[in-house]
C-alpha positions in Angstrom: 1.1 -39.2 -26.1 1.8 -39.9 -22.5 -0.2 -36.7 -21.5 -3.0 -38.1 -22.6 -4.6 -40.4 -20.3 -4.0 -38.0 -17.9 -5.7 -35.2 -19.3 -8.5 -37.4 -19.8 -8.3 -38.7 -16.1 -8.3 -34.9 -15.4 -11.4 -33.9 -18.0 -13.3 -36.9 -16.0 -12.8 -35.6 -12.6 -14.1 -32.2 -13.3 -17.5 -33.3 -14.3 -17.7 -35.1 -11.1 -17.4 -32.5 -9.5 -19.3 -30.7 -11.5 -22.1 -33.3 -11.7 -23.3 -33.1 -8.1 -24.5 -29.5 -8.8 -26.5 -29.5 -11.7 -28.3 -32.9 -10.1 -29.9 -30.9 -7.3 -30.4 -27.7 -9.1 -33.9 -26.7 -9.5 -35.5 -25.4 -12.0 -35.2 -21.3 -11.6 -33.4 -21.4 -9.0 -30.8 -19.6 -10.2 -33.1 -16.6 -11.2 -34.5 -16.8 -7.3 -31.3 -17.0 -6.2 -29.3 -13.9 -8.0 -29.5 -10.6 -6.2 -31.8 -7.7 -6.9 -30.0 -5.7 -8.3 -33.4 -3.0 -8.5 -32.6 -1.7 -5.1 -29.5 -0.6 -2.9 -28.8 -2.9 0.1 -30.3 -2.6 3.5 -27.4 -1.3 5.8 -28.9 -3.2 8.5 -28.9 -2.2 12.3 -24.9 -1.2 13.3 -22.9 -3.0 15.2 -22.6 -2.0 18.8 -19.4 -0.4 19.9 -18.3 -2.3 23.2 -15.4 -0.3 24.8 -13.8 -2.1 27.9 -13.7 0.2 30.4 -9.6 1.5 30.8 -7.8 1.4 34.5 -5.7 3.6 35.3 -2.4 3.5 37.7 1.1 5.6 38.1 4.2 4.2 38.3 7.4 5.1 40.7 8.7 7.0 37.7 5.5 9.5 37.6 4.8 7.5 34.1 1.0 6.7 33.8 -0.6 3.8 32.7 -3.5 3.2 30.9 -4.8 -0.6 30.8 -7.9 -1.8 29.1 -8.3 -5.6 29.7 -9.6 -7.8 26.5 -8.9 -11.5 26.8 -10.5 -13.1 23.7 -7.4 -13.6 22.0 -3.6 -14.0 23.6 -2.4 -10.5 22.2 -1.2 -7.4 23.7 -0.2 -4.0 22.1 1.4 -1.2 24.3 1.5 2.1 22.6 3.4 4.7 24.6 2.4 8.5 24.4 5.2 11.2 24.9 3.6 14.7 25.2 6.7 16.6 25.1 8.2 15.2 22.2 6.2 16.2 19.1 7.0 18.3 16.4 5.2 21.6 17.6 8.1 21.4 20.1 11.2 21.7 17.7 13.4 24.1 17.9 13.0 27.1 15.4 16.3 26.9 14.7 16.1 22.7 13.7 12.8 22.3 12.8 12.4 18.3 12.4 15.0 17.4 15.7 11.5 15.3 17.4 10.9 13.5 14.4 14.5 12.9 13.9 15.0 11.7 17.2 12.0 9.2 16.9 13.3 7.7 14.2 16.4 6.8 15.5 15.5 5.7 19.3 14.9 2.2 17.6 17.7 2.4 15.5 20.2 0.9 18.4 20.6 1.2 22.1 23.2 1.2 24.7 22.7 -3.0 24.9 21.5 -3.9 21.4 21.9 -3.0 17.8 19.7 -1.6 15.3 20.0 -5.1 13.9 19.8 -7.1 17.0 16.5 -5.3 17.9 15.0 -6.2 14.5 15.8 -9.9 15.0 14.6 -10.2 18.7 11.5 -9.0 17.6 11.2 -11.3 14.6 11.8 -14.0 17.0 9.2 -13.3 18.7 6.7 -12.1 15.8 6.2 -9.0 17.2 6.8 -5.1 16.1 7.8 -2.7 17.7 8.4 1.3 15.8 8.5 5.1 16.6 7.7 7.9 15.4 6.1 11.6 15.9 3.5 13.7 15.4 2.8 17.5 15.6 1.4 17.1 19.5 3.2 14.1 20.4 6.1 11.1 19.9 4.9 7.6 20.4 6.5 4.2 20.7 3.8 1.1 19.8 3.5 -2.6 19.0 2.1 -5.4 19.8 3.4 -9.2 20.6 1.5 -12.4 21.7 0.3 -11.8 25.4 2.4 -14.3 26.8 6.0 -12.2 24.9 4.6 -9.2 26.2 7.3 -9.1 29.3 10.0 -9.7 26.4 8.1 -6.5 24.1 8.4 -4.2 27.0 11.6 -5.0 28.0 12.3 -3.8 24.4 10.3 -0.8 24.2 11.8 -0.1 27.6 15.3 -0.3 26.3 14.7 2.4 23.1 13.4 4.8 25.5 15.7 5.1 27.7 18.9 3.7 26.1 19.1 5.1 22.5 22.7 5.3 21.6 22.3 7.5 18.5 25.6 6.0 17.3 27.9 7.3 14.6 27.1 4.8 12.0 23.3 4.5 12.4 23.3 8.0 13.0 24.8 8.7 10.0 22.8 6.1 7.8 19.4 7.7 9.1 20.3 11.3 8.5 21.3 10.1 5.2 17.7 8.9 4.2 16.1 11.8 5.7 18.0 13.7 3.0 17.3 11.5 0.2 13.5 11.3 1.4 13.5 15.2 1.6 15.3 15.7 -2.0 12.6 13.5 -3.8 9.5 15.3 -1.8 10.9 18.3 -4.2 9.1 16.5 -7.5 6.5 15.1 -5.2 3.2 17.9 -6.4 1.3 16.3 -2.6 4.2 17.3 -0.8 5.5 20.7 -2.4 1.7 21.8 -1.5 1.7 20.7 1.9 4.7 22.1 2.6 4.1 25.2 1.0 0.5 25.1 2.9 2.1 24.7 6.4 4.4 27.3 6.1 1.5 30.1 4.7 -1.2 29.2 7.2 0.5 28.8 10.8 3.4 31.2 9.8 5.8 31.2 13.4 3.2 28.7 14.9 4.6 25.6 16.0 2.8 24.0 13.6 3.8 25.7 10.7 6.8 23.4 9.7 7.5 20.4 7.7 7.4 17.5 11.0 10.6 16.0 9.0 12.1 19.6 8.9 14.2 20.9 5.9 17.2 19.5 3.6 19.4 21.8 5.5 18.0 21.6 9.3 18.7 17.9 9.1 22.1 17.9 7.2 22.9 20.9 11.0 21.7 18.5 13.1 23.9 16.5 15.4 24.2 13.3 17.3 24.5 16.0 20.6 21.1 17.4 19.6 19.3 14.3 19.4 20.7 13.5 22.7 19.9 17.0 24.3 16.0 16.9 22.5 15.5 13.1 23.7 16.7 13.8 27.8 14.6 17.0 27.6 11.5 15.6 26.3 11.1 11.6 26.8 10.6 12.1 30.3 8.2 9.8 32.2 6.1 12.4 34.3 5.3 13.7 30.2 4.2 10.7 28.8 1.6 7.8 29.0 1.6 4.1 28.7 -1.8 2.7 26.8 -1.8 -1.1 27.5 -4.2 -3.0 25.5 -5.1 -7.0 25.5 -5.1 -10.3 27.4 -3.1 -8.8 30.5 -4.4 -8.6 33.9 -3.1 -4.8 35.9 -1.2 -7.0 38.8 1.1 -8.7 36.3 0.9 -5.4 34.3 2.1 -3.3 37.0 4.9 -5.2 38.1 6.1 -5.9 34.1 6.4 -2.3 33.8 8.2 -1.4 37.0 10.8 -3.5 36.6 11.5 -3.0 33.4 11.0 1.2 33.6 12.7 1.4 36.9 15.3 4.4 37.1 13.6 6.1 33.9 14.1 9.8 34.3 14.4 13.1 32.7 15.7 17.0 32.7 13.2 20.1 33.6 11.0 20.6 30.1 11.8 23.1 27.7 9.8 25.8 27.7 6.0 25.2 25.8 5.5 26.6 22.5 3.9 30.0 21.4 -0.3 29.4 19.9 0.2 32.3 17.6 -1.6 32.1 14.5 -1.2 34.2 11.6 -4.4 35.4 10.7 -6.0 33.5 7.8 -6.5 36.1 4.8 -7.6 35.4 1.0 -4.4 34.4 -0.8 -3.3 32.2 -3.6 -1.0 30.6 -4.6 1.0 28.5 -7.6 4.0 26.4 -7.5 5.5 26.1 -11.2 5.4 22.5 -12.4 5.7 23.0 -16.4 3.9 20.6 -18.7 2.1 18.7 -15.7 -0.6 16.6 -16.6 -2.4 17.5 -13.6 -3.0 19.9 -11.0 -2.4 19.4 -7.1 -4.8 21.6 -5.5 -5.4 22.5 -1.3 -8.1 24.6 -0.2 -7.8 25.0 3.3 -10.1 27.3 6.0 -9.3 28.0 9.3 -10.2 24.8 11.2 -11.1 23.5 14.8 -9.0 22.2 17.6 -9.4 18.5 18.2 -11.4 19.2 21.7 -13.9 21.8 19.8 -17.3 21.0 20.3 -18.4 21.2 16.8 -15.8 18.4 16.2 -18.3 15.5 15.8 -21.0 17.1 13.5 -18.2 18.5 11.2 -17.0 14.9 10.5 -20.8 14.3 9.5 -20.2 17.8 7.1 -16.9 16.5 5.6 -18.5 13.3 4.8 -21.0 14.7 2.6 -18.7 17.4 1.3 -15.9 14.8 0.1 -15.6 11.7 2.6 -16.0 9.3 -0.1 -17.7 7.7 -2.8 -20.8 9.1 -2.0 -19.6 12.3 -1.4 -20.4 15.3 -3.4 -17.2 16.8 -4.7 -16.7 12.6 -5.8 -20.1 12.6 -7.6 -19.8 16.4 -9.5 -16.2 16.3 -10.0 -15.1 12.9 -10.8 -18.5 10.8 -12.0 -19.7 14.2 -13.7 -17.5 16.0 -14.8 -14.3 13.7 -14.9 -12.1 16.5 -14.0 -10.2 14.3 -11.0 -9.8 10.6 -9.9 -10.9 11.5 -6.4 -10.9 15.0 -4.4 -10.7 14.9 -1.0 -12.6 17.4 2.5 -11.4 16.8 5.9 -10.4 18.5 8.9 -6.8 18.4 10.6 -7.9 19.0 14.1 -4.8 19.2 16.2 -4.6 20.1 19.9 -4.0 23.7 19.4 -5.8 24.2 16.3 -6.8 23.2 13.1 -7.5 23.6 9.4 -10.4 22.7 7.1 -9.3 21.2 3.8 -10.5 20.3 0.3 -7.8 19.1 -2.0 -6.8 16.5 -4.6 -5.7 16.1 -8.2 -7.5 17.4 -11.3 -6.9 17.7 -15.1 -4.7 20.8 -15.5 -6.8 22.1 -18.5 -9.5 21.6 -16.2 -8.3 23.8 -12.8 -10.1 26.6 -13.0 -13.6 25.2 -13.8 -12.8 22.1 -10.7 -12.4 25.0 -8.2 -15.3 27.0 -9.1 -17.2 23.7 -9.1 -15.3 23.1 -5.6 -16.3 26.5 -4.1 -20.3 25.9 -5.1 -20.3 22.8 -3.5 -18.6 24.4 -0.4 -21.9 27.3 -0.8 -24.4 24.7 -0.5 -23.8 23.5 2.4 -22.7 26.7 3.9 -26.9 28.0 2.1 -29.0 25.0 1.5 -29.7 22.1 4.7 -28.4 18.6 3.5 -31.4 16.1 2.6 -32.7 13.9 4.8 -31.3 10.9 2.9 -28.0 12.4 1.9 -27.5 13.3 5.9 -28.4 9.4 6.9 -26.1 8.4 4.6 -23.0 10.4 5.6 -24.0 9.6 9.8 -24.3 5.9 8.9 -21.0 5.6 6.7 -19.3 7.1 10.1 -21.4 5.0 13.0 -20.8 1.2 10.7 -17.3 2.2 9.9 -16.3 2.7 13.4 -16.2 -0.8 14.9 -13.9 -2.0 12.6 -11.4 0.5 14.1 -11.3 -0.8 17.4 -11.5 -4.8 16.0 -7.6 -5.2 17.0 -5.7 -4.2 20.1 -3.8 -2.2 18.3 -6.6 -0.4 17.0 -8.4 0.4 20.3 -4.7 1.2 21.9 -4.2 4.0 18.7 -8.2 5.0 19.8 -7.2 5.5 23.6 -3.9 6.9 23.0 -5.7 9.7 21.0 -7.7 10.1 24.0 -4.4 10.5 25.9 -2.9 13.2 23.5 -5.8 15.8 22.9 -7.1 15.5 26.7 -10.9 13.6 26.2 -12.8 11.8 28.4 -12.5 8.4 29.1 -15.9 7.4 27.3 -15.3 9.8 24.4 -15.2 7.1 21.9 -18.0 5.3 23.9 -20.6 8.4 23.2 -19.0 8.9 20.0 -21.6 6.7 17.7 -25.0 8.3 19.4 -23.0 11.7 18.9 -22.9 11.4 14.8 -26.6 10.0 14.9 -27.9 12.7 16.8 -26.0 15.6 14.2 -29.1 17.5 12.4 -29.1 19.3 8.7 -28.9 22.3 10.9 -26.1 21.1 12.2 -24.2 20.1 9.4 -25.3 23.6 7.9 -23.9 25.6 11.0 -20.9 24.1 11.3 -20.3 25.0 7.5 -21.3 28.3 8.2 -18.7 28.3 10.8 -15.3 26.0 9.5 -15.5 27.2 5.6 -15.5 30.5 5.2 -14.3 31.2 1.7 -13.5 34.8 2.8 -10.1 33.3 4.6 -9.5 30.6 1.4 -5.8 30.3 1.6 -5.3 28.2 -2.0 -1.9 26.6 -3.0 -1.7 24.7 -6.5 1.6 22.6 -8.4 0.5 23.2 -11.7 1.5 24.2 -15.2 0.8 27.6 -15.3 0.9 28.3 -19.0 -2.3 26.2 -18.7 -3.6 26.9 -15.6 -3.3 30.5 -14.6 -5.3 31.9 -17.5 -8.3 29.5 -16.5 -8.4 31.4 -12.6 -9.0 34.9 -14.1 -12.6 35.5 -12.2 -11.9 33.2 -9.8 -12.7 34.2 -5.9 -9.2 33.0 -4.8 -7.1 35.9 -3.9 -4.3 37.6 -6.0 -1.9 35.4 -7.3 1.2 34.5 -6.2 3.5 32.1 -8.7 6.5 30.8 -7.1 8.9 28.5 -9.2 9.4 24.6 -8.5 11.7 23.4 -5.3 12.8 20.4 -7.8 14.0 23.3 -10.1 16.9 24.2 -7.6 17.7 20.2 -6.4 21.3 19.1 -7.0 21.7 16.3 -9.4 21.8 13.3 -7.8 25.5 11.5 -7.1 26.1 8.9 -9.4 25.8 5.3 -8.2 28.5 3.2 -7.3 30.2 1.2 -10.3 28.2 3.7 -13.1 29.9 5.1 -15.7 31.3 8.7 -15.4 
């Protein structure tokens, strides 16, 4: 009964508050004021894309530096580009060793601990983290401008200091593994895998960047150490500074704090060999899946190619999103997948054009040959006019949004840094994608998917699936059984019964 007067108080309020509104409502205003719902949205006029310009200076150590200046808000991010240390240059004989060694340069250093790095940098509410590409390592984060002396004194101590101690050593390697041994019932990763392997063949490329279960259970503290004095070496890297930092303060920051940074001769660069591309399927055993994981991949374009603008326009309209035309025919259709997927994976010394996704296993065959039409028509038939608008403005309003942070514009410059581009790439980038034509768009098609050199890799059940390909323009078949078949059982945790 106590509640009462309360809830009453409560009940009262509300219609006070409500009370003011329906006073000054006017009649039909709520019908004037509802959207029209008739037509689609104007996109409007988009946004310009304002670059700073970058300045560029060298350090004592042969390390250059990249500094664009932004002072609206106290931030900074520094993202550090190592050229030498990707995973195109693992050894054939430990494929994964850059990888490996960029996970652990932040994992503990000669003056702090794994641990004593994390809370330093929570201290100061900043990040700092590593890791590695095909073409290149990198070490980013970001801090308030006025800790940035106290983040690069950080990032300056996991270059050049890691430890690789025993313990964190071991702990690391130890997740690699585990990561590795669930990737074997992981359909996206078995394909990729599998993918990498069959299309670059002895190319640098063509391994796993984490390597194998057994190259990183061979490799050794002595290896990380050998790969990181080889490869982290200041005359092979860049610095991208980005945010409310002025180059005089910049310049002296990093010279102390990078003084005596060195490194051994490089190792030798790697072979560009490519296996040539060749129709060829190929299915990896998953029995009773629900769904199939499909990649359809074409020789692709290097990252510098000139066709590199207008084929994002292409893989836009082929299946860049909801708009796209493998998301319209094979998911609002035909309800065959949740989403399918087209992009390029345009790397420094090459590249592959892809088409992949999930689909309904008893629907495989028919997603495919649905997949390959759609691939026809644009390699045959000019995109519309409003289908093409559509796909160049979805790629000119999205961009700004990339470089809203310093972070963002320091991951935009550093790409600059890794795939050799001009300074105002990104600058001429917008008017680039407006300018692409239907011809264009059809040209580069003509040119990037070329169903004649389909390489086709599928985790599926195949009981259900490989009678549905019969007909299919894919190749000869290849089954292969499930890595997850041959995985040991996992140890048993502590304290469970036995």
């Amino acid at each position: 009964m106590r509640l009462r007067p309360i809830a009453l108080l409560l009940a009262a309020a509300l219609v006070a508050c409500a009370a003011p509104a329906q006073q000054v409502r006017a009649p039909g205003a709520a019908a004037s004021a509802a959207a029209d719902r008739s037509r689609v949205p104007s996109l409007g006029t988009p946004p310009a894309l304002r670059i700073p310009p970058q300045k560029k200076f060298q350090l004592a150590s042969g390390l250059r530096v990249r500094l664009v200046e932004s002072h609206r808000l106290p931030i900074a991010a520094v993202h550090l580009v190592l050229l030498e240390a990707g995973a195109a240059r693992d050894p054939v004989a430990l494929p994964g060793l850059a990888s490996f060694t960029a996970g652990m340069v932040t994992e503990g250093t000669r003056t702090r601990s794994a641990t004593q790095i994390s809370d330093e940098l929570g201290f100061l509410g900043a990040s700092l983290g590593a890791g590695a590409g095909m073409d290149a390592a990198f070490v980013s984060g970001h801090s308030l401008s006025r800790h940035l002396p106290k983040l690069v004194e950080l990032l300056a101590d996991v270059v050049m200091n890691p430890a690789f101690s025993p313990s964190d050593f071991q702990r690391v390697q130890d997740q690699r593994k585990v990561s590795l041994l669930q990737q074997r019932d992981q359909p996206g990763a078995v394909a990729s895998k599998a993918f990498s392997e069959l299309y670059w063949g002895k190319h640098p490329y063509g391994h796993w960047s984490m390597g194998t279960e057994a190259s990183v259970a061979a490799t050794t503290r002595a290896d990380l150490a050998r790969f990181h004095a080889e490869s982290w070496r200041p005359e092979a890297a860049e610095l991208v500074v980005v945010g409310d930092v002025e180059e005089a303060t910049l310049r002296a920051l990093l010279e102390k704090a990078l003084a005596g940074w060195t490194g051994t001769a490089p190792p030798a660069p790697p072979s560009p060999e490519v296996a040539e591309a060749a129709l060829r399927a190929v299915l990896i055993e998953k029995p009773a899946a629900p769904q199939s994981f499909l990649i359809l991949g074409m020789p692709g374009m290097a990252r510098g190619d000139p066709d590199y603008v207008a084929a994002q326009v292409l893989f836009r309209v082929l299946g860049g999103g909801s708009s796209s035309r493998l998301f319209r025919n094979l998911r609002e259709d035909k309800g065959y997948t949740y989403g399918m997927w087209a992009r390029e994976s345009a790397q420094k010394m090459g590249g592959v054009s892809y088409v992949g996704g999930s689909v309904r296993a008893d629907a495989t065959g028919q997603a495919i040959r649905d997949l390959l039409a759609e691939v026809e028509a644009l390699r045959t038939l000019p995109v519309p006019d409003a289908e093409l608008a559509d796909a160049r403005n979805a790629i000119a309003l999205a961009l700004p949004a990339e470089f809203a942070s310093v972070s963002g514009i320091a991951g935009k410059v550093a790409d600059l840094v890794v795939n050799g581009l001009s300074d105002d790439w990104w600058s001429r980038y917008p008017e680039a994608v407006g300018a692409v034509t239907a011809a264009d768009v059809q040209r580069v098609a003509r040119r990037w998917l070329d169903p004649a050199r389909l390489l086709t890799v599928m985790v599926a059940d195949p009981a259900t699936v490989r009678p549905q390909l019969d007909g299919l323009p894919i190749g000869k078949l290849e089954v292969r059984p499930n890595p997850a078949a041959a995985a040991p059982a996992p140890a048993p945790a502590v304290g469970a019964a036995r």
